[in-house]
LUMGU-388996 format. One record per residue (C-alpha): x, y, z. Coordinates in Angstrom, 2 decimals. Each point is the difference from the previous one (the first is absolute). Layout:
LUMGU-388996
R         u         v         w
R         X         Y         Z
...
END
This chain:
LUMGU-388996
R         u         v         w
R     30.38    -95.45     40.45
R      1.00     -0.40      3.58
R      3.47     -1.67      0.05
R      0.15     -3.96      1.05
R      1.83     -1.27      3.00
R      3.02     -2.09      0.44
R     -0.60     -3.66     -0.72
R     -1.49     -2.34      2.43
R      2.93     -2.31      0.03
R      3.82      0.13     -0.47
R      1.42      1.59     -3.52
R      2.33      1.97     -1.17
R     -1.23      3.73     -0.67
R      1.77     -0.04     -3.15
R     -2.34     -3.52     -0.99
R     -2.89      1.45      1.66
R      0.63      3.41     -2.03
R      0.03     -1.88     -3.23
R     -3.06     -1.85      0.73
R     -2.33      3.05      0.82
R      1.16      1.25     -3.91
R     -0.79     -3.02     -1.84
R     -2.93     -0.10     -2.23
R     -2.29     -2.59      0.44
R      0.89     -1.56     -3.39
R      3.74     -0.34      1.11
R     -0.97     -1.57      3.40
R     -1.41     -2.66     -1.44
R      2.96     -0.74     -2.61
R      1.43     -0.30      3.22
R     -2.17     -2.72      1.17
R      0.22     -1.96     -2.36
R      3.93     -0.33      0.14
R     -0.54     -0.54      3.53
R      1.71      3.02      1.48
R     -3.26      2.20      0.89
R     -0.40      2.02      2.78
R     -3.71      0.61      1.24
R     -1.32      3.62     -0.25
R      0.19      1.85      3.71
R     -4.15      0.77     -1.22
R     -0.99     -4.06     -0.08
R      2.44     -0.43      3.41
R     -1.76      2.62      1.67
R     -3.61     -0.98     -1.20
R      0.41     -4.08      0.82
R      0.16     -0.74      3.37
R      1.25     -3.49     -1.37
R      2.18     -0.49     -3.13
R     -0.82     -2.18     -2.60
R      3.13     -1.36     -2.45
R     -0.73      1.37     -3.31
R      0.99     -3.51     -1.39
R     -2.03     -1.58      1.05
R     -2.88      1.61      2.45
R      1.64     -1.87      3.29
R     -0.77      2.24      2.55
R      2.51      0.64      2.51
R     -1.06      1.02      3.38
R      0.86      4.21      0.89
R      2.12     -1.42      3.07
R      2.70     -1.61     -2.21
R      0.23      3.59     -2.55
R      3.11      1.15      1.40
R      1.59     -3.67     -0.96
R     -0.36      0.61     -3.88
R      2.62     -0.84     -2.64
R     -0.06     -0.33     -3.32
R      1.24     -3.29     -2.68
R      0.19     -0.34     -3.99
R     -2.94     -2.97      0.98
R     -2.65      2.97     -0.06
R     -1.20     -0.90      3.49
R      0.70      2.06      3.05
R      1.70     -2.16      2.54
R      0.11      0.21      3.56
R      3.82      0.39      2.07
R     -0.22     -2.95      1.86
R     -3.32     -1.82     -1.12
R     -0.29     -0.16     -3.87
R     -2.95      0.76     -1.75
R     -1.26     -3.17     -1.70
R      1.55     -2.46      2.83
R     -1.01     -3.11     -1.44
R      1.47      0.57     -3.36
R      3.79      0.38      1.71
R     -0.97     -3.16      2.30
R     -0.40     -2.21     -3.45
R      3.31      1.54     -1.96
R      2.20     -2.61      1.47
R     -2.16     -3.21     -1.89
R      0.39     -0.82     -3.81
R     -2.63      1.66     -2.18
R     -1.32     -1.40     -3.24
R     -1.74      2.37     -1.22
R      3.00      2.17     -0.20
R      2.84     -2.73     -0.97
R     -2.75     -1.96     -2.38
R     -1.03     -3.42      0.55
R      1.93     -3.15     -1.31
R     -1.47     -1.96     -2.72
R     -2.87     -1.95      1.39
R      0.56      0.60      3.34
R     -4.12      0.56      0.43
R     -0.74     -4.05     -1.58
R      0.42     -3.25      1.25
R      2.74     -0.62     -2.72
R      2.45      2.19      1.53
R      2.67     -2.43      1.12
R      1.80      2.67      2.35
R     -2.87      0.71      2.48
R      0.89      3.56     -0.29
R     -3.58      0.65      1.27
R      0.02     -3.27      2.47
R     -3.85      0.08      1.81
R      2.38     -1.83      3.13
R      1.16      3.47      0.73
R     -3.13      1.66      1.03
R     -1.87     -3.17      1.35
R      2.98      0.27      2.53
R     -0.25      3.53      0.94
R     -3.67      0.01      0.34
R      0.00     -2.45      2.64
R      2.53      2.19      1.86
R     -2.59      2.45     -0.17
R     -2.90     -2.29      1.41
R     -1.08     -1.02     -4.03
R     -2.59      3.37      0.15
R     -1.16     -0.87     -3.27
R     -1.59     -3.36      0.94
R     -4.10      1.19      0.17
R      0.38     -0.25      3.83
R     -1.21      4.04      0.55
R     -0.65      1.34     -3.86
R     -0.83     -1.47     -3.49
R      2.02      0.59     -3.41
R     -0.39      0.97     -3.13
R      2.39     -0.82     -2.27
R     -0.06      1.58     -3.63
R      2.37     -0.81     -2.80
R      0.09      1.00     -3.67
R      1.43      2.35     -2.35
R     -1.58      3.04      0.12
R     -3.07      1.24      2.24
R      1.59     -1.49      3.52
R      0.34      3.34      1.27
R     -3.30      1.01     -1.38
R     -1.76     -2.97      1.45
R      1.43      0.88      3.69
R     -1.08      3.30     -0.43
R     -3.90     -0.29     -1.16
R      0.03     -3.16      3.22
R      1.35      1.76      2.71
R     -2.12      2.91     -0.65
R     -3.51     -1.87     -0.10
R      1.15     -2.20      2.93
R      0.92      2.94      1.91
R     -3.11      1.59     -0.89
R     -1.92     -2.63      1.71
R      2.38      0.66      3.25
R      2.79     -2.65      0.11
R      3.38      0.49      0.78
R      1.99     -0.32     -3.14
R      3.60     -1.12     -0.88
R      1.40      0.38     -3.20
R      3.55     -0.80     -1.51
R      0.80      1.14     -3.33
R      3.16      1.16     -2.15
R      1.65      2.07     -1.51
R     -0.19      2.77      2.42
R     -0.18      3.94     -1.09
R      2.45      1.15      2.59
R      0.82     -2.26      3.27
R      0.10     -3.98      0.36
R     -2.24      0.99      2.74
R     -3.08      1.10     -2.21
R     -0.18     -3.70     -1.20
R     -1.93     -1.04      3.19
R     -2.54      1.79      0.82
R     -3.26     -0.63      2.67
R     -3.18      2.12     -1.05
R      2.25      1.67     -2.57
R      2.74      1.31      2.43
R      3.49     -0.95      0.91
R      2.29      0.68      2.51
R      3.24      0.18     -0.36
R      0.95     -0.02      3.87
R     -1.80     -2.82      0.44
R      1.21     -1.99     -2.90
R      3.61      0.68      0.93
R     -0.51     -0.91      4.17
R     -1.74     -3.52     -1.24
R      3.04     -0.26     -2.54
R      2.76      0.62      3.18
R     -2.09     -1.74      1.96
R     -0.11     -3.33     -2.60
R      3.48      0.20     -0.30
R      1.05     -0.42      3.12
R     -1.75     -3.15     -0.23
R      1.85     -0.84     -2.80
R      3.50      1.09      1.23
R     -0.65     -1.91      3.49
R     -0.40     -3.39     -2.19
R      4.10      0.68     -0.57
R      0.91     -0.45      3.46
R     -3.08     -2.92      0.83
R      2.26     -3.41     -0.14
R     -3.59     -1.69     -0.49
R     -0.66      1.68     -3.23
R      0.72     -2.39     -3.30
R      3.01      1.74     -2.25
R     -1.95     -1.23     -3.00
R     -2.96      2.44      1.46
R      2.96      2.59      1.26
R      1.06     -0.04     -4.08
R     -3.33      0.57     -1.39
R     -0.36      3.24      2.26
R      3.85      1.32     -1.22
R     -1.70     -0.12     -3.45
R     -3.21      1.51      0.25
R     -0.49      2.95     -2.65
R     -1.72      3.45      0.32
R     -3.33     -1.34     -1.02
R     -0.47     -3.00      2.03
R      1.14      2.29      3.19
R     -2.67      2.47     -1.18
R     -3.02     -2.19     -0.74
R      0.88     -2.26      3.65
R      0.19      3.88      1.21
R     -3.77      0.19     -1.35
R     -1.54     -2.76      1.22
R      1.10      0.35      2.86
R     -1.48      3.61      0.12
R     -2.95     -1.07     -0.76
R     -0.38     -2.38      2.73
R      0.79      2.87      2.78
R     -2.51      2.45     -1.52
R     -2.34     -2.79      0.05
R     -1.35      0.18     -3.61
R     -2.71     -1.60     -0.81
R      0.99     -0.70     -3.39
R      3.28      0.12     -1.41
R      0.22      0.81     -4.07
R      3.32     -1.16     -1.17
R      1.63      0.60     -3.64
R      2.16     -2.67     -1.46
R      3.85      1.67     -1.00
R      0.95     -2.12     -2.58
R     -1.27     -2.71     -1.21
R     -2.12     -2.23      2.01
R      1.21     -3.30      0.81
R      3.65      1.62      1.76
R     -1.38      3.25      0.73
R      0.88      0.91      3.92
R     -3.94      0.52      0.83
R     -0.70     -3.51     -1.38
R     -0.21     -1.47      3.54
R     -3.92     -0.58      0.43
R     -1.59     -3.18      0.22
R     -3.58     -0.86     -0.28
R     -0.96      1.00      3.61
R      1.63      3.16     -0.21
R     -0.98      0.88     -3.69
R     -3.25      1.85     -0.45
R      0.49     -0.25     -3.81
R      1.68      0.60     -2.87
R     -0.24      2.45     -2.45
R      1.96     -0.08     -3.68
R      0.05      3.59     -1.61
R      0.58     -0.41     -3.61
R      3.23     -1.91     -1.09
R      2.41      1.14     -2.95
R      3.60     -0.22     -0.96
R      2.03      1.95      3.08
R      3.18     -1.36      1.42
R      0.43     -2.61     -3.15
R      3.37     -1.01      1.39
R     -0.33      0.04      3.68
R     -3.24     -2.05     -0.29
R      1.14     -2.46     -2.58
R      0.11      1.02     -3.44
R     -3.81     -0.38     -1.15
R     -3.47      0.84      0.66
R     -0.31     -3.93      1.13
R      2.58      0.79      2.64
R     -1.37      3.48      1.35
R     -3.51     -1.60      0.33
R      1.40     -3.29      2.31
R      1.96      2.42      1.96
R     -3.14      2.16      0.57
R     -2.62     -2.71      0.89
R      2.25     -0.90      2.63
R     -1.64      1.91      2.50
R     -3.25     -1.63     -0.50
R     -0.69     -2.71      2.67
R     -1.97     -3.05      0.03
R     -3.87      0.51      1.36
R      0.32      3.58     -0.03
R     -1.53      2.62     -2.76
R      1.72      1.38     -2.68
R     -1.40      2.61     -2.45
R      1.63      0.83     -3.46
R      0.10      3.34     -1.41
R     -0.84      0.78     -3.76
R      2.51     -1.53     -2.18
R      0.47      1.40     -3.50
R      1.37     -3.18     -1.52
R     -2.33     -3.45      0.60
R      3.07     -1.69      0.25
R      1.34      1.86      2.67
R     -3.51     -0.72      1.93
R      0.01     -3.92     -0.85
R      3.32      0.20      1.27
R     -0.39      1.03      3.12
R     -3.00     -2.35      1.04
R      2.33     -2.85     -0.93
R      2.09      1.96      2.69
R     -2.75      0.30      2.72
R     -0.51     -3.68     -0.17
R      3.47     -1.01     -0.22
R      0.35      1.66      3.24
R     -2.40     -2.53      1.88
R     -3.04      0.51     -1.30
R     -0.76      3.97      1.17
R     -3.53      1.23     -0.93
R     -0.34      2.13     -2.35
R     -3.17      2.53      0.49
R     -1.67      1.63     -3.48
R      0.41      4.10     -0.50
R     -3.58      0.33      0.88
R     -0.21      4.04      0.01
R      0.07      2.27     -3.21
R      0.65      3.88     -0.26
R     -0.43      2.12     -2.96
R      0.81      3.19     -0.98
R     -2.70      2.73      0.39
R      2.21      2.95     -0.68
R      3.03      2.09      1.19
R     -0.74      2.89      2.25
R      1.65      3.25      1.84
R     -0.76     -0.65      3.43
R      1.02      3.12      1.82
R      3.22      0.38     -1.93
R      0.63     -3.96      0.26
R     -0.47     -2.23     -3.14
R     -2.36     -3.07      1.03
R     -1.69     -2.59     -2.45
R     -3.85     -0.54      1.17
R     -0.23     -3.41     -0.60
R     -3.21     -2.48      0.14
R      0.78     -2.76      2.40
R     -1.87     -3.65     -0.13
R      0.65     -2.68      2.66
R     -1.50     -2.69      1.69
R      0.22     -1.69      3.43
R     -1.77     -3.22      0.18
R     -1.92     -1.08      3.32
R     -1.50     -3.18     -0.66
R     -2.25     -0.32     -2.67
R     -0.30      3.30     -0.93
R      2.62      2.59     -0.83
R      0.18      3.66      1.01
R      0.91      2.50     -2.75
R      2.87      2.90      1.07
R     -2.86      3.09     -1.33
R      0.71     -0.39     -3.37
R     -1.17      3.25     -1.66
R      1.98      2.14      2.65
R      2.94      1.42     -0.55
R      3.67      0.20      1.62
R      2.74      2.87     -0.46
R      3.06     -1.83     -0.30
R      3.10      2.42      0.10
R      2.29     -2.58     -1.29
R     -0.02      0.68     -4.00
R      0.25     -2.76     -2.93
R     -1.64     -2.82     -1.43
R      2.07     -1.88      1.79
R     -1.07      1.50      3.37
R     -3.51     -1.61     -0.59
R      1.48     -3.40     -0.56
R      1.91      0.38      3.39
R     -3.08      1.08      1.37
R     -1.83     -3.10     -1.20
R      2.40     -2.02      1.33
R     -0.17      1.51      3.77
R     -3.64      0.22     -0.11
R      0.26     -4.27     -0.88
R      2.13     -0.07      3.07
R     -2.35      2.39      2.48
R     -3.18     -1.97     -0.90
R      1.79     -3.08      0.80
R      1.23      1.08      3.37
R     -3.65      0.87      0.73
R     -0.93     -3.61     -0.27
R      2.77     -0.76      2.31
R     -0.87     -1.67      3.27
R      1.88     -0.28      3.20
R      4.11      0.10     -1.24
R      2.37     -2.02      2.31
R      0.71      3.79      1.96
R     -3.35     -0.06      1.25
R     -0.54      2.98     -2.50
R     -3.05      0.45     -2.35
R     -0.42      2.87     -3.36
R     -3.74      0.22      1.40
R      1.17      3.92      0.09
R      0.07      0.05     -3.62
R     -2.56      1.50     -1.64
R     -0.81      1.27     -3.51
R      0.19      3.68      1.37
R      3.86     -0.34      1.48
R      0.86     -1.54     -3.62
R     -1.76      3.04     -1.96
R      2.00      2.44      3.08
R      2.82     -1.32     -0.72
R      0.52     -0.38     -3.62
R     -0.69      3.42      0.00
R      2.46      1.19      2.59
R      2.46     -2.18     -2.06
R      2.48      2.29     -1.80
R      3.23      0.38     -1.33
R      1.22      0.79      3.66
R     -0.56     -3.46      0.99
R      0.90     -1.14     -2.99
R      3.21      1.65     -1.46
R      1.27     -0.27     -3.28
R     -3.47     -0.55     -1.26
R     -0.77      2.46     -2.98
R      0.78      2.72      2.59
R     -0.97      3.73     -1.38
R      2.44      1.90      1.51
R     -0.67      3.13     -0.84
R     -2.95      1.74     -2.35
R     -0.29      2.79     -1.87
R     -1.50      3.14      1.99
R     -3.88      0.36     -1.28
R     -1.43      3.61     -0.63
R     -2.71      1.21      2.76
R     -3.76      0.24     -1.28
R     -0.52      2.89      1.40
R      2.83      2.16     -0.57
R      1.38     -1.81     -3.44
R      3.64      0.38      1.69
R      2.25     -2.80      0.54
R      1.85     -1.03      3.45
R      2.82      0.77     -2.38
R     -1.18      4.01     -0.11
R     -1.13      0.34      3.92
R      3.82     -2.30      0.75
R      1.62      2.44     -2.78
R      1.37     -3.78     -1.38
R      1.04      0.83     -3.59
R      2.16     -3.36     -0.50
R     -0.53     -1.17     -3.28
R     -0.82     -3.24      1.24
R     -2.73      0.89      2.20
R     -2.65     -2.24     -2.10
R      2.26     -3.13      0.37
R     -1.56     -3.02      1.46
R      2.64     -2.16      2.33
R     -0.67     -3.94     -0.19
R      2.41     -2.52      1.64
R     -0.84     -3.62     -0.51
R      2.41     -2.90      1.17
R     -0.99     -2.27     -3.13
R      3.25     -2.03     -0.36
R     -1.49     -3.02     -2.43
R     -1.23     -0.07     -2.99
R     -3.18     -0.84      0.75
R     -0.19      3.22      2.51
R      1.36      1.77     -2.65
R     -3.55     -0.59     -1.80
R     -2.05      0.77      3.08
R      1.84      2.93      0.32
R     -0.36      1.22     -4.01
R     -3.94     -1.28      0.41
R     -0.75      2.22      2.90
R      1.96      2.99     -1.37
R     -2.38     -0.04     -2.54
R     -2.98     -0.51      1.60
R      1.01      2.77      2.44
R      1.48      2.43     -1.96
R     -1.40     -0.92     -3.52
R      1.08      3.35     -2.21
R      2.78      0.95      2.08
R      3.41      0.02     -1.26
R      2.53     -2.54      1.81
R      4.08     -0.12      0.91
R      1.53     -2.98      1.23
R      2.52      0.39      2.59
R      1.46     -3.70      0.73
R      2.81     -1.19      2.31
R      0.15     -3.40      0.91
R      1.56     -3.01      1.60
R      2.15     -2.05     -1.72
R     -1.69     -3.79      0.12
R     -3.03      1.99     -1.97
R     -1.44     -0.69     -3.34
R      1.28      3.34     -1.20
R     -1.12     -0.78     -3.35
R     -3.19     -1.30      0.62
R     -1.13      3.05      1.88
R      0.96      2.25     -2.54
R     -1.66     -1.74     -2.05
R     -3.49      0.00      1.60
R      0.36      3.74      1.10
R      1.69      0.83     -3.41
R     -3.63     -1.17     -1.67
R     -2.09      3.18      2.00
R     -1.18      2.07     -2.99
R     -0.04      2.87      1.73
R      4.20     -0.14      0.97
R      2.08      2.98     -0.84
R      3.12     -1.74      1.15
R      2.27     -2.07      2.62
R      2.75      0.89      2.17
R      2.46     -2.78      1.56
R      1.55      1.09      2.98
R      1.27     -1.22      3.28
R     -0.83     -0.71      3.59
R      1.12     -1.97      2.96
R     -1.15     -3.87      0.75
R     -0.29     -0.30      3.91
R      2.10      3.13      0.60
R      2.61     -1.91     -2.28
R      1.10      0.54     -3.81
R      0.83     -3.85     -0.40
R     -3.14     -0.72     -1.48
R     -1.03      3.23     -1.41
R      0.01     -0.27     -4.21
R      1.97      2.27     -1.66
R     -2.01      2.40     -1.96
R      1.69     -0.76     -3.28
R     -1.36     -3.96      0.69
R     -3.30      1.33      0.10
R      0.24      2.10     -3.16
R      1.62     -3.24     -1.98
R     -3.20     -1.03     -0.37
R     -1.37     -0.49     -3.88
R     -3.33      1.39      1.73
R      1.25      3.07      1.73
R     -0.77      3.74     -1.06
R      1.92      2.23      1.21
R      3.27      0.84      1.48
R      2.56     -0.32      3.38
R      0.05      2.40      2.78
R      2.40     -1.70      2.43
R     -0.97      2.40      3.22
R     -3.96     -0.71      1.03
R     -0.46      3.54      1.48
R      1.40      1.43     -3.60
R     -2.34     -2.52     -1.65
R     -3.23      1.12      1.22
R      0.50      3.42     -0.61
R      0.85     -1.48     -3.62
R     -3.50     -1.48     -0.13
R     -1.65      3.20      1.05
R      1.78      1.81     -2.61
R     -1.14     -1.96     -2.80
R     -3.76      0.30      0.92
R      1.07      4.29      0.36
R      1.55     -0.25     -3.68
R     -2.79     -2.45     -1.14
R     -3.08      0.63      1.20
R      0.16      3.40      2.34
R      0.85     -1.65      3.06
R     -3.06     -2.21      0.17
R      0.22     -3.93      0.47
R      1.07     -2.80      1.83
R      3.46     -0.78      1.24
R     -0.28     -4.27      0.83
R      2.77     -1.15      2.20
R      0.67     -3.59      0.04
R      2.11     -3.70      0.50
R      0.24     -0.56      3.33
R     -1.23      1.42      2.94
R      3.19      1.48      0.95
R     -0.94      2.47     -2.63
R     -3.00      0.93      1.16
R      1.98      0.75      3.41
R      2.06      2.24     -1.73
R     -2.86      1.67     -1.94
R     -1.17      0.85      3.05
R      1.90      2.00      1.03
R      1.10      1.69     -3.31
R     -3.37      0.73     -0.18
R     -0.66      3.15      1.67
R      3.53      1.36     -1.49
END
């Protein structure tokens, strides 16, 4: 082969030497230890270079500007990579110190989470979240938030409005947390940030400027700077919607700030036990704290609850709140079967729902059928629930924007359930990676024509974020459904305020289960909420053993399916999403 030429940008010959000679196995042990040097073949074949982190791209201009951290992401000399995320460092995070005990409820007699604090620094910022240019959505819960951003901004986007969404966790930058039409920009996000907190630091030196205002500001925390950051946003790309998930909580949550002129409604996922002490101690408590967000005159729809007392509960909660309407699930979607869509898993589902105009309702074609990527019989009931909400908005006249859903038709709700995936939804029974399948003509696998000869070539890669119990079950109930013969491993790592027990309980319970492995993984970049693995294994439910490293522990899990069933199964990582984030990446290893 002809011989390659000197690297495009500045290193040593001895590194560049090296480089050239590694197998392709080793470079990516490098990667994932965050000292990887890309191949002089992809630098020569990109004319821009995208961080193998993450997928960032970073413009050819700035190649010879490269250098390399333990973070896994290639920064820039001068301008880092991932701006925003340095911008925020300097404000108290939560969700990697914890949160105080219940700082998200009314009770908590410390104001740790005082509302005073953001109504303040949104009327530096003009109070952008007021309805005066966009509408919100606000959506609260315990699991499905995410899910329930995801299947609405696709159909509304569909149907050709602008789109802004605000979710967490993130996969890999604060910055993919708001997102218009599905993108973010991290440039952008970090100018508005300078450019709010100059505000902010000018209100030091204004002599007309309250010190009981100039305190709440020295206080605010990483998420109340990030969701202002947001709403703001949103207001400059002039959205015309703005979908916005609750934090914590409900009732103290940062993005609890809408009133009934802003609010387009309210949406309650299901509610379970999450955050016991933070929110109070008691199912009683998380519910009040959750139907905080719902505001008097405006809709609110409920999610399926498993438990009726759960469900009473939370109407008692609606109405406490000043008598906020509660609209009926009028939409129902049943399993047809699961299919192979061009490699892609989908569930072809039935879909029935109903939009009434006067006297006489029109029926959502009932006996047609929609290929919904998102897997689980859960991901019906969260599609039930956003079809309630999308037939409502078509009802909707005139909104105090000037702004009508007339655009909204059945067609952009069929488009986009079905361009709904785990992409825009991550952490959602995500299938990583699936076994190579033999050609029909030749009755050779990719393996042979790749000359793969791994031993766990026939392993099927699925990250889920379920970090309750109740997820847990969605989770075990879709695995089944799914993959109903195949042979599973647990690989679970999780946060530290979790119901470790309870979700090894639920996942212990799938008959098909060859074993569990507790390991490790960072909480917000952090280990001061990560669970140690031997936590995890105290369980009375858990079935397996402790692998402390999570790299070592997924080769583990592929082992056992080699020994115990020749390589074929299903390795299931999950409890939290910051697993999935790692599985990720471990998963082309």
């Amino acid at each position: 082969s002809s011989r390659s030429p000197p690297p495009p940008f500045s290193l040593s010959l001895s590194l560049w030497r090296r480089e050239r000679a590694m197998t392709m196995t080793s470079r990516l042990r490098r990667l994932a230890s965050g000292r990887f040097v890309p191949s002089i073949e992809t630098q020569q074949r990109r004319k821009d270079f995208v961080c193998r982190s993450c997928s960032c791209v970073v413009e050819e201009k700035k190649k010879k500007n490269y250098k390399f951290f333990s973070s896994n992401h290639l920064l820039l000399r001068g301008e880092e990579h991932h701006r925003l995320d340095q911008l925020l460092n300097r404000f108290i995070n939560h969700e990697q110190k914890g949160v105080p005990s219940k700082a998200g409820t009314d009770e908590d007699a410390n104001d740790v989470f005082d509302m005073k604090r953001m109504r303040v620094f949104l009327k530096l910022l003009g109070d952008p979240h007021k309805g005066k240019t966009y509408k919100t959505i606000h959506v609260g819960g315990t699991k499905g938030k995410g899910t329930q951003i995801a299947l609405l901004s696709s159909c509304l986007t569909k149907a050709g409005y602008t789109i802004g969404t605000y979710k967490s966790p993130h996969v890999h930058t604060f910055a993919e947390r708001i997102r218009v039409n599905g993108r973010y920009n991290d440039k952008e996000l970090s100018e508005l940030f300078e450019q709010i907190w100059k505000k902010r630091t000018d209100l030091e030196t204004n002599d007309d400027v309250q010190k009981e205002e100039d305190d709440a500001l020295k206080q605010l925390t990483h998420f109340e700077v990030l969701t202002a950051l947001a709403l703001k946003y949103f207001e400059q790309k002039n959205v015309d919607i703005a979908l916005v998930e609750v934090g914590l909580g409900g009732v103290r949550d940062a993005t609890n700030v809408f009133d009934e002129n802003s609010l387009e409604c309210a949406i309650l996922t299901h509610i379970g036990e999450e955050h016991l002490e933070a929110l109070g101690g008691s199912i009683e408590s998380i519910v009040r704290a959750k139907t905080g967000i719902c505001k008097p005159s405006r809709p609110t729809f409920i999610g399926h609850q498993n438990d009726r007392k759960v469900d009473q509960l939370i109407r008692e909660g609606v109405h406490n709140q000043g008598g906020g309407v509660i609209v009926e699930n009028n939409a129902k979607v049943r399993l047809v079967d699961i299919n192979d869509d061009g490699g892609t898993l989908k569930q072809r589902v039935s879909v029935v729902a109903s939009v009434p105009k006067g006297e006489k309702e029109e029926e959502f074609q009932s006996r047609s059928i929609i290929n919904l990527p998102l897997l689980g019989p859960h991901q019906r009931e969260n599609a039930e629930l956003a079809l309630s909400v999308l037939s409502h908005m078509m009802t909707t006249t005139k909104t105090t924007t000037g702004k009508t859903w007339d655009k909204l038709t059945w067609e952009s709700i069929r488009e986009g359930f079905e361009a709904c995936s785990s992409v825009s939804s991550p952490g959602n029974f995500e299938i990583l990676r699936r076994p190579r399948r033999k050609s029909s003509e030749t009755g050779t696998s990719q393996d042979d024509n790749h000359n793969h000869k791994n031993d766990d070539d026939y392993v099927t890669i699925v990250a889920d974020g379920a970090h309750t119990e109740e997820s847990a079950v969605c989770l075990r109930k879709t695995l089944l459904e799914v993959f109903p013969n195949e042979p599973i491993v647990f690989v679970l790592a999780m946060a530290s305020d979790k119901n470790h027990s309870g979700i090894s309980k639920a996942l212990a319970a799938t008959p098909s289960m060859v074993e569990m492995i507790a390991t490790k993984v960072d909480v917000a970049g952090k280990d001061l909420r990560s669970t140690a693995p031997e936590v995890i294994a105290q369980s009375e439910h858990f079935k397996g053993v402790v692998v402390q490293d999570f790299s070592s522990a997924m080769k583990y899990a592929k082992d056992v399916l080699t020994r115990k069933n020749n390589g074929r199964g299903v390795v299931c990582v999950s409890g939290s999403l910051h697993s999935v984030t790692r599985a990720k990446r471990e998963a082309h290893l």
